[in-house]
C-alpha positions in Angstrom: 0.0 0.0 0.0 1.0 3.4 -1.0 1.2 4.7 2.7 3.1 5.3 5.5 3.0 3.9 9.1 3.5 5.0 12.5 3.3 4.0 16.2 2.0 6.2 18.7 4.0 5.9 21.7 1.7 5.4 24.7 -0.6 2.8 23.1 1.9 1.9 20.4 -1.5 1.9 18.2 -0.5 1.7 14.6 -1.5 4.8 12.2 -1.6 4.4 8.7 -1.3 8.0 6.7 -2.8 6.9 3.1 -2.3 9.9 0.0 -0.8 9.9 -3.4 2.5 11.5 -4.1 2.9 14.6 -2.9 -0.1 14.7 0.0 2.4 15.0 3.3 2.5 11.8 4.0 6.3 12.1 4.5 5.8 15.4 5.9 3.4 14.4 9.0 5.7 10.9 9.3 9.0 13.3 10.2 6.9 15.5 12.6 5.6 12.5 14.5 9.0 10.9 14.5 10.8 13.9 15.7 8.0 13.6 18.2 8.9 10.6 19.8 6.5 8.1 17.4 8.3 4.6 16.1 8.0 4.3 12.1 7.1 1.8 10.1 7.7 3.6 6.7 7.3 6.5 4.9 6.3 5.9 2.3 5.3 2.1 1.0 3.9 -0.6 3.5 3.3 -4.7 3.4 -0.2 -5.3 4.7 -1.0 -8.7 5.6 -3.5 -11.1 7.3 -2.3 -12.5 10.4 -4.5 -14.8 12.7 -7.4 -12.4 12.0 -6.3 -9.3 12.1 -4.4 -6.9 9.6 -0.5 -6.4 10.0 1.9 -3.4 8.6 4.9 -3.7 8.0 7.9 -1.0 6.3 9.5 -1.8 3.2 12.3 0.6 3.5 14.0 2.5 6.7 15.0 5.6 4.7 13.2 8.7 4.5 12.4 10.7 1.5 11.4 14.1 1.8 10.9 16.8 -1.0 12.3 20.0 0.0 11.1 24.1 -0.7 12.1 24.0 -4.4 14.1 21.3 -4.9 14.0 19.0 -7.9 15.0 15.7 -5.8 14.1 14.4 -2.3 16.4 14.2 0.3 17.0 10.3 1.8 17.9 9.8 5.2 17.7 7.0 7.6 15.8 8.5 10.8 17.6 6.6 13.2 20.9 7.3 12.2 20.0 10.8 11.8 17.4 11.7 14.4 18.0 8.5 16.9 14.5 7.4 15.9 12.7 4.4 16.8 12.0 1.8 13.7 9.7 -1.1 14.1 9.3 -3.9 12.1 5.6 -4.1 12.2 2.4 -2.7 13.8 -1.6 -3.5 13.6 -3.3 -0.4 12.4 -5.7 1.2 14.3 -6.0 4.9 12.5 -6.1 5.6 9.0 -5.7 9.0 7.9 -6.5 9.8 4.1 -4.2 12.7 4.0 -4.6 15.8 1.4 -2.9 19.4 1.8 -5.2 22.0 1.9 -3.4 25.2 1.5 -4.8 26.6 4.6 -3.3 27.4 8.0 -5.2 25.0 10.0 -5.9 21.3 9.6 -9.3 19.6 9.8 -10.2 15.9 11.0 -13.6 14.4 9.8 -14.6 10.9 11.0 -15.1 8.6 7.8 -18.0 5.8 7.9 -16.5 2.1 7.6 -18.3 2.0 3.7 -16.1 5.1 3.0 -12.9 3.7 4.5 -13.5 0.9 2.1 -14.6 3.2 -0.5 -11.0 5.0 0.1 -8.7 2.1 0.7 -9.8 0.8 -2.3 -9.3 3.7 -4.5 -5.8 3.8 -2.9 -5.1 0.4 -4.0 -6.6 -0.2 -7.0 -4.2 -2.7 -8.6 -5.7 -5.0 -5.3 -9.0 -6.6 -8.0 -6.7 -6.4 -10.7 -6.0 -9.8 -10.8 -9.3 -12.4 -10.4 -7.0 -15.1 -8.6 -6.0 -12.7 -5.6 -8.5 -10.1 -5.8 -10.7 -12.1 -2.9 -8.3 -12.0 -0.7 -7.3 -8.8 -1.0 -10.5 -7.6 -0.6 -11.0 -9.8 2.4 -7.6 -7.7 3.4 -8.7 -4.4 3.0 -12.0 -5.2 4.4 -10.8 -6.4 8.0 -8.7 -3.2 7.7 -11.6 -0.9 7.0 -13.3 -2.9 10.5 -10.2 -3.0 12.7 -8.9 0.9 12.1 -11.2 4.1 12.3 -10.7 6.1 8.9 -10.8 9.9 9.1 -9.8 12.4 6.4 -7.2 14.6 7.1 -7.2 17.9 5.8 -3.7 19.0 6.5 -3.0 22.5 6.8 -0.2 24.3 7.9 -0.3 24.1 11.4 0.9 20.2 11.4 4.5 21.8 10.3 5.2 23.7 13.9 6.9 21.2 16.4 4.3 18.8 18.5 1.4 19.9 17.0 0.8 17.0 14.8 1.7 15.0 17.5 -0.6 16.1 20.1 -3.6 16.8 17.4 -3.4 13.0 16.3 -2.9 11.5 19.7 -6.0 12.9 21.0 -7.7 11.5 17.7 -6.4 8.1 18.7 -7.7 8.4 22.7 -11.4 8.6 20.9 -10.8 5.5 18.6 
């Protein structure tokens, strides 16, 4: 999946920040990281089915982050550069459709399981490509859309200054 992951730190709850290239998914991941959050990824994540329940895990430990202007992202590895926490895997329990809106302040809006599904699979649409594996994939995203609350994130500016993003999502996770 096109996404990246994060743990939140006091109920190492898995988050899930879903947007095309471009959206902030990067962006928030660095904030929350520099915030004290383990990461999964930043950018593309394995999901599988385990005993039930729905699994994340990274497939790369570097960051890549556009900057101001610049033609090329930047790579880093967070924990060599930040001394950031990396885990291997996490069960999701937030997924945040993330968009930029241009504004100044950022706007949460709770999303109806039907329209997590509706969204997952419009963010992974290569998933009923193929007949053979597109029931379990469904079957995939499905337990996903059941085991995490989905919200859209309209992220404006504010989730740039320093443990704001941090404190805006963990109070999103306390009511999920």
């Amino acid at each position: 999946m096109h996404s990246a992951g994060v743990v939140e730190p006091e109920s190492s709850k898995g988050v899930l920040i879903v947007g095309r290239s471009g959206s902030g998914k990067s962006t928030l991941t660095l904030q929350l990281v520099t915030s004290g959050w383990s990461y999964l990824s930043d950018d593309e994540l394995l999901l599988s089915l385990v005993d039930g329940a729905v699994k994340a895990r990274g497939f790369r430990s570097f960051f890549a982050v556009s900057q101001a202007g610049a033609r090329l992202k930047h790579c880093f590895e967070p924990e060599i550069v930040l001394g950031s926490k990396r885990t291997e895997h996490a069960v999701p329990r937030l997924l945040l459709f993330i968009r930029l809106n241009g504004e100044l302040r950022s706007h949460l809006s709770k999303l109806s399981q039907p329209e997590t599904m509706t969204r997952l699979i419009r963010a992974c649409p290569w998933a009923t490509y193929d007949k053979s594996i597109a029931g379990a994939n469904l079957e995939l995203l499905s337990t996903l859309a059941r085991q995490a609350r989905g919200f859209d994130l309209s992220a404006g500016r504010d989730l740039l200054e320093p443990g704001f993003a941090a404190s805006f999502l963990s109070a999103s996770l306390d009511r999920s």
